[in-house]
C-alpha positions as CSV (number, residue, x, y, z in Angstrom):
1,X,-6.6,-9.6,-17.9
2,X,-4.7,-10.3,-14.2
3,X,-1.0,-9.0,-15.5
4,X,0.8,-7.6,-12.7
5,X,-2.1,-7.5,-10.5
6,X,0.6,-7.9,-7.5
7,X,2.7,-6.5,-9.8
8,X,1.3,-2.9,-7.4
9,X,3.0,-4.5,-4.4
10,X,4.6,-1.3,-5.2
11,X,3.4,0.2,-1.9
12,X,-0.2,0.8,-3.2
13,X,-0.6,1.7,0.3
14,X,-3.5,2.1,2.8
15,X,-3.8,-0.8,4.9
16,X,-5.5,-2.0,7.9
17,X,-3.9,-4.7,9.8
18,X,-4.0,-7.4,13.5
19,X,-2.4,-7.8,16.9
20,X,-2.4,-11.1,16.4
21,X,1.4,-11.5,14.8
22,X,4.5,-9.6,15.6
23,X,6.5,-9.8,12.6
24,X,10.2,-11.3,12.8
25,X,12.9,-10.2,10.8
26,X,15.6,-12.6,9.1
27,X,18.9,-10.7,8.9
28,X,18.7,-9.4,5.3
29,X,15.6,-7.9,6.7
30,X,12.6,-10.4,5.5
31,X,9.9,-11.7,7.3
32,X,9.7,-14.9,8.8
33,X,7.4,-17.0,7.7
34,X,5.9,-18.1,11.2
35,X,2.4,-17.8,11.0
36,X,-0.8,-18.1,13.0
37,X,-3.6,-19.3,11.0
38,X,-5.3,-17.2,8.3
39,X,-8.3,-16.3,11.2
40,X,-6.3,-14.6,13.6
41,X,-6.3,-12.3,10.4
42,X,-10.2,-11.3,10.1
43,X,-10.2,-10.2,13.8
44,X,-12.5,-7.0,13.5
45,X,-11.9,-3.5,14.2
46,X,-13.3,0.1,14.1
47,X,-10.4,1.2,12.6
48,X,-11.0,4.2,10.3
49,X,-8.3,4.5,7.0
50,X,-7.8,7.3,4.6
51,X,-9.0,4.8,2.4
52,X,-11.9,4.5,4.6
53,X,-14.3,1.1,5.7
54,X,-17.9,1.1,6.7
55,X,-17.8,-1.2,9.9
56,X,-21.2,-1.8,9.1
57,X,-20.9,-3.4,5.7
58,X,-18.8,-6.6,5.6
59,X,-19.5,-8.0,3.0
60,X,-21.0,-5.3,0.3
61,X,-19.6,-4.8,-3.4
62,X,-17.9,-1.7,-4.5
63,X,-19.5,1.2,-6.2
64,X,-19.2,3.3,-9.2
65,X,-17.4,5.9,-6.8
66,X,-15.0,3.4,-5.8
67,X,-14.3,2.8,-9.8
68,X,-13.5,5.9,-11.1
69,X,-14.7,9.2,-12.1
70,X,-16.5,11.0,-15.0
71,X,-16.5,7.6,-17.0
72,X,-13.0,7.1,-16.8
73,X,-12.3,3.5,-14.6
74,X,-9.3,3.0,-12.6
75,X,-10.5,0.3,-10.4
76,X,-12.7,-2.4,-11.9
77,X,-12.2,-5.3,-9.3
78,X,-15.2,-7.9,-9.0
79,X,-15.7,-8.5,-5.5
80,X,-16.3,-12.0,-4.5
81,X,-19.9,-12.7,-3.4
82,X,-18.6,-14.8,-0.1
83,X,-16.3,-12.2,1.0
84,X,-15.7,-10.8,4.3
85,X,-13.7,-7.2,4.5
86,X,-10.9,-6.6,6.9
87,X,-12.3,-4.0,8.4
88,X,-15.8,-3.3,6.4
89,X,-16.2,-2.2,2.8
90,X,-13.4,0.2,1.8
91,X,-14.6,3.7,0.5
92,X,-12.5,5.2,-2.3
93,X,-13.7,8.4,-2.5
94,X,-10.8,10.6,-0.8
95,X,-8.1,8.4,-2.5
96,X,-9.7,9.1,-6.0
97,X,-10.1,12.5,-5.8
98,X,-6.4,12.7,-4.7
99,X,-5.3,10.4,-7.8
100,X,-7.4,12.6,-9.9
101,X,-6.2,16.0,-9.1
102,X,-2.6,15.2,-8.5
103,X,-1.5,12.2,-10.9
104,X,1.5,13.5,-13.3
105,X,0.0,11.2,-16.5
106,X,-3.0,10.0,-17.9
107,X,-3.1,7.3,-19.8
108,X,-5.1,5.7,-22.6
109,X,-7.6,3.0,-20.8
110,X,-6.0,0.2,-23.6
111,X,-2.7,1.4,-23.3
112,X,-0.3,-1.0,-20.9
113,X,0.2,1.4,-18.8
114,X,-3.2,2.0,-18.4
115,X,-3.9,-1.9,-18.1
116,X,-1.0,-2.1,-15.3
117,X,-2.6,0.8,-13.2
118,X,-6.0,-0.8,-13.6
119,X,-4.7,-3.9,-12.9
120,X,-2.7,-2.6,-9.7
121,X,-5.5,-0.6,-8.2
122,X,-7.3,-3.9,-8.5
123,X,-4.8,-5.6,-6.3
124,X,-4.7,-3.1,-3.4
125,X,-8.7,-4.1,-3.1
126,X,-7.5,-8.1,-2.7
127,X,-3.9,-7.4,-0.2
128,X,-4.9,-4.5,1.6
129,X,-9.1,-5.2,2.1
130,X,-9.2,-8.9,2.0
131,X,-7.7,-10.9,4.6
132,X,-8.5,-14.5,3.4
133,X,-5.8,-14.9,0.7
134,X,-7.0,-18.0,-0.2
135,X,-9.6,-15.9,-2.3
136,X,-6.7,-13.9,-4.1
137,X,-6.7,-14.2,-7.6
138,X,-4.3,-11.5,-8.6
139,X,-1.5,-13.5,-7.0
140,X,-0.4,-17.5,-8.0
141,X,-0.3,-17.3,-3.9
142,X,0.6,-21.0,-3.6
143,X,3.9,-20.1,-5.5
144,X,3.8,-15.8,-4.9
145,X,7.0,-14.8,-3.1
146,X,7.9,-11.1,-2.7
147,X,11.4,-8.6,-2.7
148,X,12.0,-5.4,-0.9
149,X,15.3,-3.7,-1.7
150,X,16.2,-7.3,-1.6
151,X,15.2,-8.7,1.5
152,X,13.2,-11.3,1.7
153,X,11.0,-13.8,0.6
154,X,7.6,-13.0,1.7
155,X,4.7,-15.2,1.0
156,X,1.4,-14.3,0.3
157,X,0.5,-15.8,3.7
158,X,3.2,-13.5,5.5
159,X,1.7,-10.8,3.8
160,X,-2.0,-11.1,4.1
161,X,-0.6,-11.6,8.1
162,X,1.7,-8.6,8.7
163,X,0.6,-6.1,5.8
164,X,2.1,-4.3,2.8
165,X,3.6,-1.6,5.0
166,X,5.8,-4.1,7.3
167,X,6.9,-6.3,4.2
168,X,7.7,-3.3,2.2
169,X,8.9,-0.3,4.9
170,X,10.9,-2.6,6.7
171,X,13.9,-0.8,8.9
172,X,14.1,2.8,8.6
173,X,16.8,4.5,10.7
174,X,15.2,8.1,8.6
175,X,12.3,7.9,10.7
176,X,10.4,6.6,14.0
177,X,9.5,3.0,12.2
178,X,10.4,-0.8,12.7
179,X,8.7,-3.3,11.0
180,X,9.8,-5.8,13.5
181,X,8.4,-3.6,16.3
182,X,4.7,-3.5,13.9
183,X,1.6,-5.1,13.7
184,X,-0.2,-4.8,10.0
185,X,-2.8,-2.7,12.4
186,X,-0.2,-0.8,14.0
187,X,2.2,-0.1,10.7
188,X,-1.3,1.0,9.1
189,X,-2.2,3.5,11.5
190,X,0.8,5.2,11.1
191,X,0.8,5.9,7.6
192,X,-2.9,6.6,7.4
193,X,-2.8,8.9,10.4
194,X,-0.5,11.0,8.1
195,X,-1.6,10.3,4.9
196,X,-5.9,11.5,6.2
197,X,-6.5,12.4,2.6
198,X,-5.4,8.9,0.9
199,X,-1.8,8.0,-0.7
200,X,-2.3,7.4,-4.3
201,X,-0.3,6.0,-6.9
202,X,0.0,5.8,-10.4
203,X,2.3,4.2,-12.8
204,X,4.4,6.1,-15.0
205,X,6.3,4.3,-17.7
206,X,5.7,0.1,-18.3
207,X,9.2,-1.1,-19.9
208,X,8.6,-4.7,-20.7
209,X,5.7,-6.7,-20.9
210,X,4.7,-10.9,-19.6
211,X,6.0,-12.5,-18.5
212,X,8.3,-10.8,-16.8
213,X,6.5,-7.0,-16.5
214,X,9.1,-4.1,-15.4
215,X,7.7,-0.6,-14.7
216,X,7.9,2.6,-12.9
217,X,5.6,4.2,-10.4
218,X,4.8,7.3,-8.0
219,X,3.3,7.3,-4.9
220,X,2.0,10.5,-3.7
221,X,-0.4,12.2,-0.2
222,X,-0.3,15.5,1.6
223,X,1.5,14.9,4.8
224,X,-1.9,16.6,6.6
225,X,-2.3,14.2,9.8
226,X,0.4,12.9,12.2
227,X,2.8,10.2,11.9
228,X,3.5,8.4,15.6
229,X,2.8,11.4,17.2
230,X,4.7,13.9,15.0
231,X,2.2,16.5,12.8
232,X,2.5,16.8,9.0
233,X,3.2,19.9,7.5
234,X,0.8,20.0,5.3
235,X,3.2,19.8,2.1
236,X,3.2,16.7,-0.4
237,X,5.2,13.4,0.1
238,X,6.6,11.3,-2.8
239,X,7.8,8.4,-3.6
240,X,9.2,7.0,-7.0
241,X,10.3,3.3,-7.3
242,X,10.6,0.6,-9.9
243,X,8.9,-2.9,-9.9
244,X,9.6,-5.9,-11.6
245,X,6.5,-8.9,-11.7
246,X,7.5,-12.3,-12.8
247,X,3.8,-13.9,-14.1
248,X,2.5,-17.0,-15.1
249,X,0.6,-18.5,-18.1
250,X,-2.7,-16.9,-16.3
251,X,-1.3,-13.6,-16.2
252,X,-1.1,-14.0,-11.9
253,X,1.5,-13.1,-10.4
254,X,4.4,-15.6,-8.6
255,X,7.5,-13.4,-7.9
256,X,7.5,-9.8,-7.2
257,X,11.0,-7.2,-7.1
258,X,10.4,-3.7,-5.5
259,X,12.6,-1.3,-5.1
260,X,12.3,2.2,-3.8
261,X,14.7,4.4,-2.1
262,X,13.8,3.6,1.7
263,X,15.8,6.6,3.4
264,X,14.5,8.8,1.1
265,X,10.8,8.6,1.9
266,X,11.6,7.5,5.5
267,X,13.1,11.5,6.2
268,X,9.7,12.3,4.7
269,X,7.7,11.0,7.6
270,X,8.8,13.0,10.0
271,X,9.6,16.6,7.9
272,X,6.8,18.0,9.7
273,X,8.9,17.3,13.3
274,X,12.0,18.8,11.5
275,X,10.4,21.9,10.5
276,X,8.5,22.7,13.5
277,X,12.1,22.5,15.2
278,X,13.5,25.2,12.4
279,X,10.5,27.1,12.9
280,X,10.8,27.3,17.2
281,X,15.0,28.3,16.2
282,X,13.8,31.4,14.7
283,X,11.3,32.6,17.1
284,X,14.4,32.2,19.7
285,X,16.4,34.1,17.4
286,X,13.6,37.3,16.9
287,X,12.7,37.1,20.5
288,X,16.3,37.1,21.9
């Protein structure tokens, strides 16, 4: 069953991404569609991700670490035998034990909900690790077209170019980040430099079912690294949003709507910055 794979466009974060395209941003804040061609986008790096890659394994399948835990699977996506990863296998391990340990529900394996999260985790594997989205098969990505707050359209093209972070973060005025100033690379080593133990996610509450899937999700990491430059403080950043998947006969998806409160998780980002300042205050203040 492919419902909603996309339908996790929700931000399912951890991305890795290329110099090779600067993105451009229409007024209403989507991404043009001018493109360079699909392998400008398998340009290799050593990049290193919270949801790490093995540089050193291109092209091996995923484990039962990668799937789950103690029996219970979460991510059950059949790698292609021809494929070629981004940036080398990815390595699940630190996002899992983070979804384990710190998801707010569990739900039953046959349960939507439980189908949708499956089914989301699924799709991070294809948008985030895969850069030839001509081997997609979560998305219709001849017809796939993509919403953030509104802004838009974003192709699956566009998005296998720039990245999930850039299509979805957009302009944040909250914190140091421009998506028309970001490469996928670039936007990705942001938010894993912050996010060093992974930034899961997990669905909460599926309202309506195909073709046209609406549900609710939480995204959730320890701010423990840096984010351009400015350290963490250690505490837990969240993010809540809503997401609504139009899919076709096949279950794939064509049209996705995301929203999320931007400014909200933006201020996040930089917390660490904020509260470093507070803290330096009050030594002036007992020292004086």
């Amino acid at each position: 069953m492919k419902v909603l794979a996309a339908t996790g466009l929700c931000i399912a974060a951890l991305v890795e991404g290329t110099a090779a395209f600067a993105p451009v941003l229409f007024p209403s804040g989507g991404l043009s569609p001018a493109l360079p061609s699909r392998h400008a986008t398998a340009r290799i790096s050593s990049l290193r991700m919270a949801t790490e890659c093995d540089p050193n394994n291109m092209m091996g399948a995923l484990t039962d670490v990668d799937r789950g835990q103690d029996g219970e699977i979460i991510r059950d996506y059949t790698v292609p035998q021809d494929v070629e990863w981004r940036f080398g296998k990815p390595d699940y391990t630190k996002v899992n034990k983070l979804y384990f340990e710190g998801r707010s529900k569990k739900h039953d394996a046959d349960s939507l909900e439980g189908v949708v999260q499956k089914i989301v985790k699924n799709w991070e594997v294809e948008s985030h690790h895969m850069p030839n989205y001509e081997q997609w098969t979560t998305m219709d990505v001849k017809k796939f077209k993509a919403f953030a707050n509104g802004a838009g359209p974003v192709s699956a093209e566009a998005m296998a170019t720039v990245g999930p972070y850039n299509m979805l973060m957009g302009e944040m005025p909250s914190c140091p980040f421009s998506a028309a100033k970001e490469t996928f690379e670039s936007a990705n080593k942001k938010f894993t430099g912050l996010f060093t133990e992974g930034f899961a996610w997990e669905v909460l509450e599926v309202y309506s079912g195909p073709p046209n899937v609406s549900f609710s999700w939480r995204h959730f990491g320890p701010a423990k690294g840096q984010f351009d430059g400015v350290k963490g403080d250690g505490e837990m950043i969240e993010m809540w949003g809503h997401t609504m998947a139009r899919v076709n006969a096949d279950l794939q998806i064509e049209e996705l709507q995301v929203h999320y409160d931007r400014e909200s998780f933006g201020s996040q980002l930089t917390r660490g910055e904020k509260a470093t300042g507070v803290r330096a205050f009050l030594r002036r203040l007992i020292n004086q």
